[in-house]
N, C-alpha and C positions, 0 to 999 in steps of 0.2 A: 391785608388786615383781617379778614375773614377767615383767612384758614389759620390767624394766628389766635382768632378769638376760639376756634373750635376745637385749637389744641389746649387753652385755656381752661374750656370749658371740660374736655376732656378728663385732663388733671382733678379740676374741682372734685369730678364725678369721683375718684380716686382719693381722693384724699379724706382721713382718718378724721382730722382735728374737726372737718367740720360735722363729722356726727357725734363726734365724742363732746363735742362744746353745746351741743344742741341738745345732747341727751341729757347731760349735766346741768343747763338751764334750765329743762321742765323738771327734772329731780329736786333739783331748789323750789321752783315755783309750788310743785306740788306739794314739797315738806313745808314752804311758809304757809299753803293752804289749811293745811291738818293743825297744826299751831297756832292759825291766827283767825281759828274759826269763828270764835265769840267776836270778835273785832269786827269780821265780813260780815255777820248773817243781816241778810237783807241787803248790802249792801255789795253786791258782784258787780257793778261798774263799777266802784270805787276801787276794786281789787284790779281790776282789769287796768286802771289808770296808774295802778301802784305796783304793775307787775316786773317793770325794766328793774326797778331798783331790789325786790322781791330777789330775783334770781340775776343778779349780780351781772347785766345782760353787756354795759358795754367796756366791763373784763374782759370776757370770754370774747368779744368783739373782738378787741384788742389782741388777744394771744391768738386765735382763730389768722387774722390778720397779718399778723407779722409772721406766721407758719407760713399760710398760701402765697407773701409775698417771695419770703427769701427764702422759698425753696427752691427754685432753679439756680440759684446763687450759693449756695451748700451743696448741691448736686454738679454744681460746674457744668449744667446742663443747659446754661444762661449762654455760652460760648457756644453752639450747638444751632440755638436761636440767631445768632447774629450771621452767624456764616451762612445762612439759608438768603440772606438779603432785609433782614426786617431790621429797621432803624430805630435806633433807642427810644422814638417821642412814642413807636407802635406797640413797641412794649411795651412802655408805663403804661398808656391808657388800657389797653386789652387787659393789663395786668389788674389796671383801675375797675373797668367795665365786670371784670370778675370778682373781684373783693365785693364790689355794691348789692349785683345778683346775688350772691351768696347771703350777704348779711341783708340784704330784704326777707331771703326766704327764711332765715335764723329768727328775723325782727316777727314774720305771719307766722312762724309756727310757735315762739310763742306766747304769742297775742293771741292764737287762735285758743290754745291751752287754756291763759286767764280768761276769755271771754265762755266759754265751755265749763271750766270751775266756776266762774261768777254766777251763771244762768242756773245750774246743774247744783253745785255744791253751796252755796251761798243765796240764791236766789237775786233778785232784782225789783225794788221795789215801785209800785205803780207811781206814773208822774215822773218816771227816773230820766227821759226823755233819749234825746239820742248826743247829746252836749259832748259825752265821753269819748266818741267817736272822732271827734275835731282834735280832741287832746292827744287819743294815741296816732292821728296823723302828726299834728306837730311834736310831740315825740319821735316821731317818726325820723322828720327833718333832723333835728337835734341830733341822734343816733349817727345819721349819716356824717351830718357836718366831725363830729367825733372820730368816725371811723376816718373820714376826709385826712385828718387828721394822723391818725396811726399808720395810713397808709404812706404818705411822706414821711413819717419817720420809719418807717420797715423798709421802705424804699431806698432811702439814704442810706441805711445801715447797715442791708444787706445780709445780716448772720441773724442766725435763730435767736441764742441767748443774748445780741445784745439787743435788740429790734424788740424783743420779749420784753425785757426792764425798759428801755426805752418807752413803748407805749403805755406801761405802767406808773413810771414814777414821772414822766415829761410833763402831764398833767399837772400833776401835783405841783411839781416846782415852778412852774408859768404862775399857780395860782397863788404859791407861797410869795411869789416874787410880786405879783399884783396887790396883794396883800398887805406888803408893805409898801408898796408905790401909795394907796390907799391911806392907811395910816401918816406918813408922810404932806400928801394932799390935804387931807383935813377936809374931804369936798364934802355938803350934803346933801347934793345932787345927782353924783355920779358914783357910781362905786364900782371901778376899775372890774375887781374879784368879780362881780357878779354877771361880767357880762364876756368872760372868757368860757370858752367854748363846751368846757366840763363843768360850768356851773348850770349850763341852757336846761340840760332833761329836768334839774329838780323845778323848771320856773313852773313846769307842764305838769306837776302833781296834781291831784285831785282836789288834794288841803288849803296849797300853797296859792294855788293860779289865782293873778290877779288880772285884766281884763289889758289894763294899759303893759303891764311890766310881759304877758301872753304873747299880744302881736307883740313888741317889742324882741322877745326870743325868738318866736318864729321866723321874725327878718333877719335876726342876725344868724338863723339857722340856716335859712338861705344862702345867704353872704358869705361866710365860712366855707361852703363846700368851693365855689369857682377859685375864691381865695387861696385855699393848702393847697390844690389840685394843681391851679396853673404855677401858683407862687412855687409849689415843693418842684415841678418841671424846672422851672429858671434855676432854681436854685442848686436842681443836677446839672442844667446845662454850664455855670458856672465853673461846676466841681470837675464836669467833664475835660474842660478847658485845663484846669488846673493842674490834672492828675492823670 
């Protein structure tokens, strides 16, 4: 497992998407900075807590994602791996173990950006306390549980172009579909939409956060990652059987 993690690692180091998605994130961030300067001034933690959604962070998550996944699988370099002795559950997780590291270091650099704009460009007003901090951690969480997410479907799907659409529009349609489970319910206590997995980063806004509906996100950002991770496993090993 070790030297399948370090060929893993290896690749990452090689691979294009993750500097080109990362460059493309602070270029966003930077152009919402310059644009939305009267909005921030004084207020660089609020920018800082509003920086995922700023630069479009878990797109590029997303396509980042489904590159590093199914690329030994477009490469047929997948068949390569196997013949050496590593067992499909070693690959998905190595495969996993590297998606995370990667989109952690995407998620600090740039956070590191918005909190360096906020301080720098926007300033920080006194009393601002350290509150923000807590938020772009559970954000944080949230992030992952998402990627959690695009990773079983890159994984399942194996090709670039459809693993691409896939972690783009699967969201959406989960939500579209919750949407109307919602409607349908008539509940006004729960609300199905709001608590699927692409709705969790906006609970953790600066605006938005509410103290009960916060932790509420936060655990269900927990919960979601062991969920897609083991659930998207079974659900290869099913396919495996299958096919």
């Amino acid at each position: 497992m070790g030297k399948l993690l370090k060929l893993e690692f290896r690749k990452l180091r090689k691979q294009k998407s993750f500097y080109i998605c990362t460059a493309l994130m602070l270029a966003l961030l930077l152009f919402s900075a310059v644009t939305m300067k009267q909005a921030y001034i004084g207020a660089g933690a609020a920018f800082a807590e509003n920086a995922l959604s700023a630069c479009s962070f878990l797109m590029f998550a997303g396509i980042f994602t489904a590159l590093l996944v199914c690329d030994d699988y477009e490469q047929q370099t997948i068949k390569n791996i196997y013949a050496r002795g590593y067992s499909r559950s070693q690959v998905y997780f190595s495969k996993l173990i590297s998606v995370f590291l990667a989109v952690t270091a995407m998620f600090a650099l740039v956070e590191l950006g918005a909190i360096l704009l906020g301080c720098f460009y926007f300033g920080v007003e006194d009393g601002t306390g350290f509150r923000w901090l807590g938020t772009i951690a559970a954000q944080y969480a949230a992030c992952m549980a998402n990627v959690s997410f695009y990773f079983v479907v890159s994984a399942t799907l194996r090709k670039n172009g459809a693993a691409i659409a896939g972690v783009l529009v699967a969201p959406t349609l989960v939500s579209m579909a919750l949407g109307l489970a919602d409607s349908l319910l008539k509940s006004e206590t729960v609300v199905l939409a709001n608590w699927w997995v692409a709705a969790l980063p906006a609970a953790f806004s600066g605006q938005t956060a509410e103290a009960g509906r916060f932790a509420g996100c936060f655990l269900a950002s927990l919960l979601y990652i062991p969920f897609f991770v083991l659930g998207g496993r079974f659900f290869q090993k099913k396919l495996e059987g299958v096919f």
